[in-house]
BAFI-3210 file (N, C-alpha, C; in Angstrom, 3 decimals, decimal comma, padded with zeros to 6 digits):
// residues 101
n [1|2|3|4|5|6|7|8|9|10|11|12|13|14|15|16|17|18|19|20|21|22|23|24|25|26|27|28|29|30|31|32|33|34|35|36|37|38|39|40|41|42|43|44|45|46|47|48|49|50|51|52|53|54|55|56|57|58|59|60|61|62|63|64|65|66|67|68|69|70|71|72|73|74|75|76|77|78|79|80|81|82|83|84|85|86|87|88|89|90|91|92|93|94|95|96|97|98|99|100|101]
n.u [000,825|001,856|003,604|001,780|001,391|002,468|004,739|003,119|003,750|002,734|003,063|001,657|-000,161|000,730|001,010|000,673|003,340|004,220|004,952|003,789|001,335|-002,045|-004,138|-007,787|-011,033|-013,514|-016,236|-018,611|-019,389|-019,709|-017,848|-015,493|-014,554|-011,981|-008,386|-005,349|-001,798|000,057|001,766|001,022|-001,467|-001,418|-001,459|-004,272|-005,518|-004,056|-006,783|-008,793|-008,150|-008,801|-011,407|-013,274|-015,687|-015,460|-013,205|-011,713|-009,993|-009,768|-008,091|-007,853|-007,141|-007,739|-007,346|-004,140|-002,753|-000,558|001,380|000,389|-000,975|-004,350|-005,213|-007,731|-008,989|-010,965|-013,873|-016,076|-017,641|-018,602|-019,534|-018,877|-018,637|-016,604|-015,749|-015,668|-013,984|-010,407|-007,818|-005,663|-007,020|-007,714|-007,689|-005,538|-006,607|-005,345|-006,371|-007,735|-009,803|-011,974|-010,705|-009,320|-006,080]
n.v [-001,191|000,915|002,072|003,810|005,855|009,060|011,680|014,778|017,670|020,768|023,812|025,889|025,424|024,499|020,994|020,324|018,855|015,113|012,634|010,158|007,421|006,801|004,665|004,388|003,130|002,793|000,848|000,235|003,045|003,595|004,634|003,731|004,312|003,061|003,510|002,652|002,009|002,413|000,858|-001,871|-002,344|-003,194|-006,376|-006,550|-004,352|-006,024|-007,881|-006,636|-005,681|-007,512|-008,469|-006,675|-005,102|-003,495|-001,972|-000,167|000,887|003,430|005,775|008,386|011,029|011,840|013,881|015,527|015,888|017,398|016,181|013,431|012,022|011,445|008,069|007,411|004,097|003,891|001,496|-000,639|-003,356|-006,988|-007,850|-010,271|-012,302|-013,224|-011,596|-011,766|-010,268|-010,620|-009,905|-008,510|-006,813|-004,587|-001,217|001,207|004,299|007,649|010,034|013,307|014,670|017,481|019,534|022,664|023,344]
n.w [000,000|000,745|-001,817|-002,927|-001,754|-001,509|-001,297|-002,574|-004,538|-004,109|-004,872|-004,780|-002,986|-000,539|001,087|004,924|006,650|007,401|009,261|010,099|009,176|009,360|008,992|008,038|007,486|004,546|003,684|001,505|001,794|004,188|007,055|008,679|012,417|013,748|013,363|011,804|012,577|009,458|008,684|010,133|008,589|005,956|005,537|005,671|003,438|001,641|001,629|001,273|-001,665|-002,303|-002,367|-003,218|-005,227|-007,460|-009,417|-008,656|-006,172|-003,782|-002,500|000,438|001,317|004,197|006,478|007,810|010,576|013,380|012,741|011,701|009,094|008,324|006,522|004,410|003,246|000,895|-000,490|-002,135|-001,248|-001,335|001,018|003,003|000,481|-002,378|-005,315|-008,453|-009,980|-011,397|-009,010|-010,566|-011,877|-010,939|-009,776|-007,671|-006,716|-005,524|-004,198|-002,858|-000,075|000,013|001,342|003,505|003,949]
ca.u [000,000|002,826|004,104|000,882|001,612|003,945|004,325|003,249|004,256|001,712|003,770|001,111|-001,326|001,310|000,641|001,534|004,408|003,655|005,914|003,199|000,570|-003,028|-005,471|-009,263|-011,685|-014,822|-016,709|-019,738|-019,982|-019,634|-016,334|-015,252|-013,810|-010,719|-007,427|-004,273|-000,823|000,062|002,510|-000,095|-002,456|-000,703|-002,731|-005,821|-005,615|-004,573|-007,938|-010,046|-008,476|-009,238|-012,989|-013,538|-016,667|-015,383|-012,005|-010,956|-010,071|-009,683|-006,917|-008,179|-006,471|-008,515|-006,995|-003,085|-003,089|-000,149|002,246|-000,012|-001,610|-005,290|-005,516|-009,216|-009,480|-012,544|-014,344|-017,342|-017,310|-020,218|-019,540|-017,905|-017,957|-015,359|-015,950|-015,266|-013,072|-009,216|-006,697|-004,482|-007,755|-007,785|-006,600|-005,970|-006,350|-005,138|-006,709|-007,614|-010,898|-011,693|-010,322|-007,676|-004,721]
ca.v [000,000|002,432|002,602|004,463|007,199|009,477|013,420|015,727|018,775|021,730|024,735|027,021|025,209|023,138|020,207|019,975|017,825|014,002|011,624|008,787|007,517|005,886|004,413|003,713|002,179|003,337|000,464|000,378|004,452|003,608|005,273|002,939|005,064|002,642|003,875|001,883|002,204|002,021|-000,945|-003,109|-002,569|-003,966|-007,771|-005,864|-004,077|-007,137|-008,617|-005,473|-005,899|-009,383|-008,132|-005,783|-005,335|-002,735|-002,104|000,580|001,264|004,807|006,143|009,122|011,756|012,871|015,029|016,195|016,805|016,957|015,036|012,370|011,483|010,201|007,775|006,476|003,686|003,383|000,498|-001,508|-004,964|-008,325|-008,626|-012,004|-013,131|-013,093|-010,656|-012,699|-009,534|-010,584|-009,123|-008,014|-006,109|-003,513|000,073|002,018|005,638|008,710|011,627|013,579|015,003|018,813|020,188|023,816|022,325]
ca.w [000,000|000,894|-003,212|-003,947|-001,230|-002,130|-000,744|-003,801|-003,979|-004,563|-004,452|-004,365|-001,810|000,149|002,538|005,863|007,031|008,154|009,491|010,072|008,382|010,128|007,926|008,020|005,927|004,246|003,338|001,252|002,274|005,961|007,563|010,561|013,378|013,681|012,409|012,341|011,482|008,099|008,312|010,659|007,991|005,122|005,404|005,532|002,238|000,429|001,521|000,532|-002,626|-003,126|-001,828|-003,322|-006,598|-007,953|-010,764|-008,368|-004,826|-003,411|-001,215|000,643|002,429|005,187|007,383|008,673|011,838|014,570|012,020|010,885|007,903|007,863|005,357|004,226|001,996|000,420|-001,302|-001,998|-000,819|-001,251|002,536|002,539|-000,884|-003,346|-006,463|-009,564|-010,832|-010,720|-008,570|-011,178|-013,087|-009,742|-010,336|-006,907|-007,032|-004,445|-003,836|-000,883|000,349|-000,163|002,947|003,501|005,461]
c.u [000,868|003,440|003,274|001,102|003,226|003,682|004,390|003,623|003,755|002,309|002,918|-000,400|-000,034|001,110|001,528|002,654|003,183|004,970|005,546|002,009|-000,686|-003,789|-006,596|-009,874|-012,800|-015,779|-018,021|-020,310|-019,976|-018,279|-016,350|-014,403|-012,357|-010,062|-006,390|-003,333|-000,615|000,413|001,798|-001,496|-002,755|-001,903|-004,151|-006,010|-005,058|-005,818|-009,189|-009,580|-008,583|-010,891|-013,914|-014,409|-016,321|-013,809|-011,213|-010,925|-009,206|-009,092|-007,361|-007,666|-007,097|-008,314|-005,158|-003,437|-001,865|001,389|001,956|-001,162|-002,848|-005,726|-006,914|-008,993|-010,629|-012,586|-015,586|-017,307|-018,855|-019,975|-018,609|-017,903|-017,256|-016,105|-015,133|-013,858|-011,578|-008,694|-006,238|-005,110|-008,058|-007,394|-006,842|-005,471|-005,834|-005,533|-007,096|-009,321|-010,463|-011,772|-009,071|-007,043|-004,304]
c.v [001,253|002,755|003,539|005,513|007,546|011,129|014,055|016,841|020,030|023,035|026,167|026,522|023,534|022,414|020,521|018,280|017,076|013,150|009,901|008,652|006,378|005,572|003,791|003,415|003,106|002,846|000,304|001,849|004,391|003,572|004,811|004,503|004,272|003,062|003,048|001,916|001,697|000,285|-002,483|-003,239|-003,212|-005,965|-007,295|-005,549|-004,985|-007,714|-007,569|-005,326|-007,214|-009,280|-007,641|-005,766|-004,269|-002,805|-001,104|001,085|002,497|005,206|007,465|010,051|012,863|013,690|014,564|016,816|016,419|015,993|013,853|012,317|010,870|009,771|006,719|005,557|002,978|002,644|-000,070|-002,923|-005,915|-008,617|-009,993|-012,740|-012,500|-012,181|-011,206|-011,419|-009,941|-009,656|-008,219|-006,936|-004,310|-002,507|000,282|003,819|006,813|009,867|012,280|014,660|017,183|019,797|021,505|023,185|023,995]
c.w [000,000|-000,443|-003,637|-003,149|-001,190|-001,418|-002,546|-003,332|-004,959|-004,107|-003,621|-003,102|-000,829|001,461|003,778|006,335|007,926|008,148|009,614|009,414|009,215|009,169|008,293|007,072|005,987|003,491|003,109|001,729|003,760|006,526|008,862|011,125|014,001|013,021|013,296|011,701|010,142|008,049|008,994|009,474|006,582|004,602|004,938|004,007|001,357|000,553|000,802|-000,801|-003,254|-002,826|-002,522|-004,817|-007,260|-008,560|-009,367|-006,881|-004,605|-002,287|-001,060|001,598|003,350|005,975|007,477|009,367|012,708|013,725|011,664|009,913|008,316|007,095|004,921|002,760|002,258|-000,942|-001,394|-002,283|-001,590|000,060|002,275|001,373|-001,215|-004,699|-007,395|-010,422|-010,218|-010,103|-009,352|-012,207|-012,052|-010,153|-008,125|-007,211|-005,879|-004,866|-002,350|-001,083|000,338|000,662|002,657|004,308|005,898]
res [x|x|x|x|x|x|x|x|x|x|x|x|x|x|x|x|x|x|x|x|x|x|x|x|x|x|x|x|x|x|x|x|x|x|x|x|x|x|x|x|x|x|x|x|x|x|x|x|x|x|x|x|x|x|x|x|x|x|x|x|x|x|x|x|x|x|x|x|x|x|x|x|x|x|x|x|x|x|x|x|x|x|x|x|x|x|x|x|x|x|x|x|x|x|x|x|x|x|x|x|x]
***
């Protein structure tokens, strides 16, 4: 998961500094209130994309705050089944929510 985050660099609207990164989920439109370090979360997001009914899962940058990153990924699941779309047909995308830092 950590290849797809990267620091951009928006000269004229620039982020604040992060040193860590927490991530939550936002499945099926419903934003758990768990966040967990990036690198414990690693297992997880291979299963949401083996889950997942949709071509494309959504990396979301919800807030800097304090020096960390909150990172939402969002998806839409079948609950416990499998979604006949391969692995390897997935895109994930990053963007960030339309917040002033």
């Amino acid at each position: 998961m950590k290849r797809w985050l990267r620091k951009p660099n928006f000269p004229q609207a620039p982020l604040p500094n992060w040193d860590h990164v927490l991530v939550g989920e936002k499945e099926n439109d419903e934003l758990s209130d768990v966040w967990i370090p990036m690198e414990e979360f690693e297992p997880r997001f291979q299963d949401i994309r083996r889950r997942t009914t949709r071509w494309c899962i959504n990396l979301n940058a919800y807030r800097i705050k304090d020096g960390v990153m909150y990172l939402v990924v969002e998806y839409i699941s079948l609950g416990e089944d499998i979604s006949e779309l391969p692995p390897g047909k997935r895109g994930v995308a990053l963007s960030a929510y339309n917040l002033v830092w």
